[in-house]
N, C-alpha and C positions, 0 to 999 in steps of 0.2 A: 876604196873604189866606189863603196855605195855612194858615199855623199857626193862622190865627182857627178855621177849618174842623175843625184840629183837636181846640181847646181846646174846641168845643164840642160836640164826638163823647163830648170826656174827661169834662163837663157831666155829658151824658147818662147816663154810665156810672159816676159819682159818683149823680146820682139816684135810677139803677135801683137801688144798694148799694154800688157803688164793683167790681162783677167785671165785667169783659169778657162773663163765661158770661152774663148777667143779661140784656143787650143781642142777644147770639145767642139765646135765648129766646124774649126777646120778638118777634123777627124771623124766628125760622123759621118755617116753614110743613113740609105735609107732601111739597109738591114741592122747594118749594128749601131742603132743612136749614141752620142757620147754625150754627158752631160757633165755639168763644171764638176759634181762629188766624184767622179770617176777620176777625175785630173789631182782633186784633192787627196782622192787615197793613194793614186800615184805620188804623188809627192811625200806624204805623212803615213802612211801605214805599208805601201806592198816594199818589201823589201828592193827588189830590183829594177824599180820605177814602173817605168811604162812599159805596158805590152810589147812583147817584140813584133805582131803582128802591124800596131802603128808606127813602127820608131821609122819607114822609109818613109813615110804622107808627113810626119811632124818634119822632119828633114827639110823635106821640097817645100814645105809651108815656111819655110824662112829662106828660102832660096841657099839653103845649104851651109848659112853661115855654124849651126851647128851639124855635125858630121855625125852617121850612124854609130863610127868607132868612141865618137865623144859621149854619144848619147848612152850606148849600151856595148860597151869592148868586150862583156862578156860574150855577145854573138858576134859580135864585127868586129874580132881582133886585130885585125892591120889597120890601121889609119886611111887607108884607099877602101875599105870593104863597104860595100854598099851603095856607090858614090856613083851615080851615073859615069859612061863610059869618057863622055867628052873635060871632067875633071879629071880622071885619072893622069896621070903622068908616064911616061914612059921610062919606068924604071926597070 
């Protein structure tokens, strides 16, 4: 499950243009800065990828082609969790 986690972190970072820096961008803020070694140890060192605190802002930064549950099922175990109201489905 780690590596799905983080094949879809690498997704993300292919869509923004393929830099790590693209994703710290899109993610920082002006209290918490993200900078590209944060994306890298996401990928290469933290076991569970990315922060669950970023996994909905990386989401909406690709317009949702990757999905919270793809990005981290450990928090968002249903395939619909996380996904703004107007994707869900009426199941």
């Amino acid at each position: 499950m780690v590596s799905n986690m983080k094949k879809e972190l690498e997704k993300i970072i292919e869509l923004l243009g393929g830099k790590q820096q693209n994703l710290a961008d899109a993610l920082a803020t002006d209290e918490e800065p993200i900078k590209q070694a944060h994306v890298w140890n996401w990928l290469n060192v933290t076991v569970n990828g990315i922060p669950e605190r970023h996994v909905i802002k990386a989401c909406k930064s690709v317009n949702w082609q990757v999905t919270p549950h793809e990005l981290r099922p450990d928090i968002y175990p249903h395939p619909q969790d996380g996904l703004p109201d107007h994707m869900r489905s009426a199941a």
